[in-house]
C-alpha positions as CSV (number, residue, x, y, z in Angstrom):
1,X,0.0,0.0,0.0
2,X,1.2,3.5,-1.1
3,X,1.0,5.9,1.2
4,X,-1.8,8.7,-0.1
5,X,-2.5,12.2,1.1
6,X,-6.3,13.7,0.7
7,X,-7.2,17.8,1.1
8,X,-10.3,17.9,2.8
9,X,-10.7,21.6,3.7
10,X,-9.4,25.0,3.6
11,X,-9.5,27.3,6.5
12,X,-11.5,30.3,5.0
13,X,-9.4,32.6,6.8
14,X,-6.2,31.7,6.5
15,X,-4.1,29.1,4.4
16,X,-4.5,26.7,7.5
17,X,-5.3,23.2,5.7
18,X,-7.0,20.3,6.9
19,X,-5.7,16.8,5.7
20,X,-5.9,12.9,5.9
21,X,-2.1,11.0,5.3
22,X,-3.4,7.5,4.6
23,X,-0.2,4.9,5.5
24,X,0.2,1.4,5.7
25,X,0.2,1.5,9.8
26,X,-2.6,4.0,10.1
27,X,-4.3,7.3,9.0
28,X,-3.0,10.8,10.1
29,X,-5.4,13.7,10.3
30,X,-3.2,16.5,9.9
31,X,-1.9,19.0,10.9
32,X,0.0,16.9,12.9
33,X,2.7,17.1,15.8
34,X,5.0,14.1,15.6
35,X,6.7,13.3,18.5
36,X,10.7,12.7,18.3
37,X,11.7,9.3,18.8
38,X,15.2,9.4,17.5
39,X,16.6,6.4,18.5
40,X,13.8,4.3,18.2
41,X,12.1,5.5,22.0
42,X,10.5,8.2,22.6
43,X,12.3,9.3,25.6
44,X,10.6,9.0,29.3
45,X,7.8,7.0,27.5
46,X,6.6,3.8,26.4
47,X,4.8,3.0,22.4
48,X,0.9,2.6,24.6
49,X,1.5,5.7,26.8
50,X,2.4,7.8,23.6
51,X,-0.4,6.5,21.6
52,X,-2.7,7.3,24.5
53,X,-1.8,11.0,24.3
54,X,-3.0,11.4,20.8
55,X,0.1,11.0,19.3
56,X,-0.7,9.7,15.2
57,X,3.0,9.3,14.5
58,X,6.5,9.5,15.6
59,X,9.8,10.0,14.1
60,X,13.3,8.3,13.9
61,X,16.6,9.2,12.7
62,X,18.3,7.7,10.0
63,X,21.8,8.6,11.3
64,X,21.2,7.6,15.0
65,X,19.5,4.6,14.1
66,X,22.2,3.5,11.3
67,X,25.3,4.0,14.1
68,X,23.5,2.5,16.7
69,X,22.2,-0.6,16.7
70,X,22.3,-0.6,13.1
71,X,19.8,-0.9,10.1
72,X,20.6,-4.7,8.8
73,X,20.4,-5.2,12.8
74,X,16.8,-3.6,12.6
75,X,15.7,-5.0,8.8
76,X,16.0,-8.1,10.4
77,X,13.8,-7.8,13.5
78,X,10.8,-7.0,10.9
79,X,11.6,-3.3,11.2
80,X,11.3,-0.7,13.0
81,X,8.0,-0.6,13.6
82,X,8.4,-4.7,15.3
83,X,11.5,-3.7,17.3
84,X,10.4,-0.9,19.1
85,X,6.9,-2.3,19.2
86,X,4.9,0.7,17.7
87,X,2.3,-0.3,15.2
88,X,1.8,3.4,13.9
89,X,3.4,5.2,11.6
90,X,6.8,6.5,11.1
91,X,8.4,9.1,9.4
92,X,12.6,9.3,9.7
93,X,14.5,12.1,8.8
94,X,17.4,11.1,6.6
95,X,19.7,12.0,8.6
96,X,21.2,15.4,7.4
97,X,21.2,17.7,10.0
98,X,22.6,15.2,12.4
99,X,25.7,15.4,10.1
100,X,25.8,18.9,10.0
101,X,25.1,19.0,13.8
102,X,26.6,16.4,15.4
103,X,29.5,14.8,13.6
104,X,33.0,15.9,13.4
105,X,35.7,16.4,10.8
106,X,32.6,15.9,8.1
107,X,33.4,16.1,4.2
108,X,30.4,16.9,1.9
109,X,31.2,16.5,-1.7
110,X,29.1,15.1,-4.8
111,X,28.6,11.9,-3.7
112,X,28.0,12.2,0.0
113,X,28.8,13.2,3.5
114,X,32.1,11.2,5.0
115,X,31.6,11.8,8.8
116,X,32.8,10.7,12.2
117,X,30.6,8.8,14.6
118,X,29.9,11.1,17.5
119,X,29.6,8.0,19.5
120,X,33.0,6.3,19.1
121,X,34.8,8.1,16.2
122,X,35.0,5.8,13.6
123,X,34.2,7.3,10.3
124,X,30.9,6.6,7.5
125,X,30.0,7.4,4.1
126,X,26.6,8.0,3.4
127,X,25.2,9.1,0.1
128,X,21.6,9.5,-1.5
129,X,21.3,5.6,-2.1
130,X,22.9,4.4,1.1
131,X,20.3,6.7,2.8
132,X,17.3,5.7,1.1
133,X,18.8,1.7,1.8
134,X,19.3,2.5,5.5
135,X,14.9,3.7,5.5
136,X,13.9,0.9,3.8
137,X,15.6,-1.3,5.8
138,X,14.4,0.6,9.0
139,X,10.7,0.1,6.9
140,X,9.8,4.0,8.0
141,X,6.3,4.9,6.6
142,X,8.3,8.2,5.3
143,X,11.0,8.6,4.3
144,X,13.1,12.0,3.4
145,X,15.9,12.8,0.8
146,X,19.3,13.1,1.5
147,X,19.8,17.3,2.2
148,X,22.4,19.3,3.1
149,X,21.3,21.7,6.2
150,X,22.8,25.2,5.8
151,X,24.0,26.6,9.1
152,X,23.2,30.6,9.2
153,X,23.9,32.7,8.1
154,X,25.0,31.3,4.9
155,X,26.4,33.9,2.0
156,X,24.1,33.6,-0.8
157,X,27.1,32.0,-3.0
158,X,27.2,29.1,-1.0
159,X,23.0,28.2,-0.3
160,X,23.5,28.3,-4.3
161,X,25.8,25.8,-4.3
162,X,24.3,23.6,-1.6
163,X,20.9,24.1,-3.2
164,X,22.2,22.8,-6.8
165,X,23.9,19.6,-5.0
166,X,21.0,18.9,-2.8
167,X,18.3,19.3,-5.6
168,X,21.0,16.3,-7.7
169,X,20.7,14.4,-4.4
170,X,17.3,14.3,-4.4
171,X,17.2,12.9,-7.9
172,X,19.4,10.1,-6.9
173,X,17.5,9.3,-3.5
174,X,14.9,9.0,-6.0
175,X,16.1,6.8,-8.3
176,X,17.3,4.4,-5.4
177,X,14.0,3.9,-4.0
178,X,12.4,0.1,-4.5
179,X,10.0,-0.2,-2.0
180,X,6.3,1.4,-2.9
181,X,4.6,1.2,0.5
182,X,6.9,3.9,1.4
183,X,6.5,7.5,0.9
184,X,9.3,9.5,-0.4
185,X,9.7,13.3,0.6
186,X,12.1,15.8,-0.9
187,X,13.5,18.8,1.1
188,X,13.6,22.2,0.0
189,X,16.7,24.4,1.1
190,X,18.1,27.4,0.1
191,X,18.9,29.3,3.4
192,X,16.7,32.8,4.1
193,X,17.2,33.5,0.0
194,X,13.8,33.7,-0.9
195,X,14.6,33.5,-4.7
196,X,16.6,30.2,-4.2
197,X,13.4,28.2,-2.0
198,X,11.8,29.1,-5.1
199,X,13.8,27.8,-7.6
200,X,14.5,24.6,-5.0
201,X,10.7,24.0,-4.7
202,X,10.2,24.2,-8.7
203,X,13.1,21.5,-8.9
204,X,11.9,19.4,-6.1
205,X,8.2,19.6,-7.4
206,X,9.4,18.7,-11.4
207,X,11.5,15.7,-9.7
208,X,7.9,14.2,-8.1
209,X,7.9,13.7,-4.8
210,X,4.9,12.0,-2.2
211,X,4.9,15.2,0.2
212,X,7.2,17.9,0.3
213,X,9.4,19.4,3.4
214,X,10.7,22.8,4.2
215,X,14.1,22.4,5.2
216,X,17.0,24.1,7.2
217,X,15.3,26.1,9.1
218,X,15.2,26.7,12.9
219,X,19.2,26.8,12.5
220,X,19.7,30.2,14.4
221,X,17.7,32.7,12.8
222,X,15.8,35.4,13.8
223,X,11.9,33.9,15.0
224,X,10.5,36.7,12.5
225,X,12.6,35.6,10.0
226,X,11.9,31.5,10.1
227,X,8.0,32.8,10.0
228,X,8.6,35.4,6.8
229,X,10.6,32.5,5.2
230,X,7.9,29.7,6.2
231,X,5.1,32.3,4.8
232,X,6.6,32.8,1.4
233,X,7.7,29.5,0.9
234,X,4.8,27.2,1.7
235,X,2.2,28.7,-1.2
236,X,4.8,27.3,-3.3
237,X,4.4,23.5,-2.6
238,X,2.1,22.0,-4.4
239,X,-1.2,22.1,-2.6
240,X,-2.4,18.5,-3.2
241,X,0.4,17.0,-1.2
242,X,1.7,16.7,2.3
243,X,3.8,20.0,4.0
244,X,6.2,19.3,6.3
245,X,8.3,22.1,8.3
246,X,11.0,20.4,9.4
247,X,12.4,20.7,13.3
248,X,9.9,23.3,13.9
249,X,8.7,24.0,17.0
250,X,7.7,26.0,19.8
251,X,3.2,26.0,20.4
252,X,3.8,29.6,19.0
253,X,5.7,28.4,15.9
254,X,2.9,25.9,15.0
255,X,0.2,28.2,15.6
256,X,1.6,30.8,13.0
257,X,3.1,28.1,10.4
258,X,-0.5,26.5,10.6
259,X,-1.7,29.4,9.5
260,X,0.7,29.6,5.9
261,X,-0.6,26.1,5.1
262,X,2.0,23.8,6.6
263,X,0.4,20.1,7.5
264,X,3.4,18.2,9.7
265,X,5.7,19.3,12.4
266,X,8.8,17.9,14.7
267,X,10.6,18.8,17.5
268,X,12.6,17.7,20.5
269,X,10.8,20.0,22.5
270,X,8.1,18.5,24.2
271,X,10.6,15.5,25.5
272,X,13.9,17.7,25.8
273,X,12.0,20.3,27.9
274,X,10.2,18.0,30.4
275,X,13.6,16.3,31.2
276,X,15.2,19.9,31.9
277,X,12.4,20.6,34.0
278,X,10.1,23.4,31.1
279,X,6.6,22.5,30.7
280,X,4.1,24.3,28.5
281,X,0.8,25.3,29.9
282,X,-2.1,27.0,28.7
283,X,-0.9,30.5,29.5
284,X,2.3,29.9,28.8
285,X,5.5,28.1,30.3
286,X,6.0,26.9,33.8
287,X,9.9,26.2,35.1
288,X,8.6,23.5,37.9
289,X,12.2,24.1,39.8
290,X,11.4,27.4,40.9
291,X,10.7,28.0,44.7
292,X,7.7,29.1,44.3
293,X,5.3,26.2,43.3
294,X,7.4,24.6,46.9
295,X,3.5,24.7,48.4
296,X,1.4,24.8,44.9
297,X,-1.9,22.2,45.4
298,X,-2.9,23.1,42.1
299,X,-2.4,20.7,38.9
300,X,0.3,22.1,36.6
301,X,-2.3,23.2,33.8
302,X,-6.2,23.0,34.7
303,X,-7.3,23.0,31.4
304,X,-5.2,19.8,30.4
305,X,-6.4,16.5,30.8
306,X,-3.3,14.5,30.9
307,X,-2.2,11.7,33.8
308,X,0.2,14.0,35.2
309,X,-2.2,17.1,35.8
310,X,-5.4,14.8,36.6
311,X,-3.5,12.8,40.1
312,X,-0.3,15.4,40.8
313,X,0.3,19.1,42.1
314,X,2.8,21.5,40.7
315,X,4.1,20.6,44.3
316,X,4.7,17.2,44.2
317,X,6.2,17.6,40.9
318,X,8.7,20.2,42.0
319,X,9.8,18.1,44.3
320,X,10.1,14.9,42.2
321,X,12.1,17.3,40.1
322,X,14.5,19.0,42.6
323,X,15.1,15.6,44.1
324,X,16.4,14.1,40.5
325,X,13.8,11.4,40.6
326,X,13.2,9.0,37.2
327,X,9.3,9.7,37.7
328,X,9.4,13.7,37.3
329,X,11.3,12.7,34.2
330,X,8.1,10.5,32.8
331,X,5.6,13.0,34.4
332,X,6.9,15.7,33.0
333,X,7.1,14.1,29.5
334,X,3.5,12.7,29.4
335,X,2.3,16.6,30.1
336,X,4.2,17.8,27.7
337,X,3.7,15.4,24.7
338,X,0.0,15.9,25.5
339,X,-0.1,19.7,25.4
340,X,1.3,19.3,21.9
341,X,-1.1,16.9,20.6
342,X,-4.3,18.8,22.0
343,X,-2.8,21.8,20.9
344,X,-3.2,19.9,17.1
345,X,-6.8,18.6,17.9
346,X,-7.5,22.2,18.8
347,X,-6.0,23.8,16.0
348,X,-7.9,20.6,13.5
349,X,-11.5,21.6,15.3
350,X,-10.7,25.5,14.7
351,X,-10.2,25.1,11.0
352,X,-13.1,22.3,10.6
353,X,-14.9,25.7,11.7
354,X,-13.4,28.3,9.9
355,X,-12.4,30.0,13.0
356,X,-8.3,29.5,12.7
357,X,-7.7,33.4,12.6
358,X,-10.4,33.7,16.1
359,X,-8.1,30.4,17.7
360,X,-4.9,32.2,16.8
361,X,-5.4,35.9,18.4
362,X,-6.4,34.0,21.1
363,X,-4.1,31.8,21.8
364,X,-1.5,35.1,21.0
365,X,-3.5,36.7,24.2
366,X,-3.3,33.5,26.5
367,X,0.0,32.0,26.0
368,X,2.2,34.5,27.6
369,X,5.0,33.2,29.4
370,X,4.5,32.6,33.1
371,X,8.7,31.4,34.1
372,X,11.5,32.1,31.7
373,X,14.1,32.3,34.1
């Protein structure tokens, strides 16, 4: 089964789009949050609890899961989907900002990235083919092109150049693919160089891919700018398949990247902030640590109706979190993960009523930030 996208409705005051990803492990109603799982766990949690917080689907990493344990090791445990025991969909990332993030003394030329394993050293090759080998193995629902990931700022000579090589990459991740249940998604680059997205999407788009991803942003940029650069670039895609903005974001990011049309987000967010102790709320963020919340009775966000803020006090949870325990770790992560996914149902039910522009000044008034320190 090929994976197929349907446009059921547009918001009719905005470009916020309501969708259904049909995949062979489920349906997705988009938009859609998908939890990181990078290493085949989504940290703090296990494949029922995330489920159960209205998560549709997670994603991998090509480059984590290809150094460790290894995606022959995987291909023949059934996949990825057997050997973590999750029977929804997947979508991994190929692997391309964890090269440019994470591995040192890293070569890119024409036919790939040569890299050292931030784990023990030992240097890897990995091309177009070797990544679109490594997903299939891994038997991801989606899978994403090979892409460089600009760092910024970038001079507008070299997102040219990157642009060119990545656009010939995805022709050859392309060309590589053999399985058909799996979708294929290309990336679109080009720095903040509105001219060069363009040209990048028009390349991508005459390639043919199943859903289409906006690409290296989030890197560093100013928050204006990753919106103006989101805004301008997502009319572009074509409107009949999938729109995925890659690595972004903060509840504020989605709101406003909704809004230009975009269908699928990721982030570390939700998982990386609960274990530092961050959690979103309705009106805004809440750092548990602080002293204040020492003598707090009241659940962490009364308008959520998670585990965590159903049986526990901002209290109780301080003080799981001062005293370093495991559990302020998993109850932390469930309210988080949650937050995100009702904050997609809510967003879904707004455009379903052509309200998005209402939900968004008012989530704009609500969500102010309570702790930032």
């Amino acid at each position: 089964m090929k994976p197929t996208f349907e446009l059921l409705k547009k918001d009719k005051t905005s470009k916020a789009r309501l969708g259904k990803l049909t995949t062979p492990h489920g349906t997705i109603d988009t938009p859609v949050f998908m939890p990181v799982g990078t290493q085949g766990t989504v940290k703090g949690l296990v494949p029922e609890r995330v489920k159960e917080l209205g998560a549709q689907i997670i994603l991998g990493n090509t480059y984590h899961l290809y150094l460790r344990p290894g995606h022959e090791l995987i291909r023949n445990f059934g996949g990825l989907h057997r050997f973590m025991n999750w029977d929804g969909p997947i979508l991994t990332d190929s692997g391309g900002f964890q090269i440019y993030s994470l591995a040192t003394l890293r070569k890119l030329e024409e036919e790939g990235a040569t890299f050292q394993s931030h784990i023990d050293g030992s240097t890897h090759f990995i091309g177009p083919e070797k990544c679109i080998e490594i997903q299939e193995a891994i038997g991801s629902d989606i899978m994403m092109c090979l892409d460089e990931c600009l760092p910024y700022p970038a001079t507008r000579d070299y997102a040219q150049k990157s642009l060119a090589m990545t656009t010939r990459w995805a022709k050859r991740c392309k060309a590589a693919r053999k399985s058909d249940n799996q979708a294929l998604f290309g990336i679109s680059q080009g720095g903040m160089y509105g001219e060069l997205r363009k040209r990048g999407i028009e390349e991508l788009t005459n390639i043919g891919f199943d859903g289409y991803a906006l690409g290296g942003l989030s890197v560093g940029e100013p928050k204006e700018l990753m919106w103006e650069t989101v805004e301008k670039s997502a009319p572009l895609l074509p409107e009949e398949k999938p729109r995925y903005l890659m690595g972004v974001g903060t509840p504020e990011d989605i709101v406003e990247c909704v809004r230009c049309g975009i269908d699928m987000f990721d982030c570390v967010m939700p998982t990386r902030n609960a274990r530092n102790g961050m959690l979103f709320t309705n009106g805004g963020k809440v750092a548990i640590r602080n002293s204040h919340y020492r003598d707090d009775g009241s659940p962490l966000d009364s308008e959520c109706d998670c585990y965590t803020c159903k049986n526990y006090s901002r209290a109780y949870l301080r003080h799981l979190f001062v005293a370093r325990e495991i559990l302020a770790i998993v109850l932390n992560t469930i309210h988080n993960v949650r937050h995100f996914t009702r904050l997609m149902e809510r967003i879904r039910e707004a455009i379903k009523n052509d309200d998005y522009e209402n939900f968004r000044r008012d989530f704009k008034s609500k969500n102010s930030d309570l702790d930032t320190d």
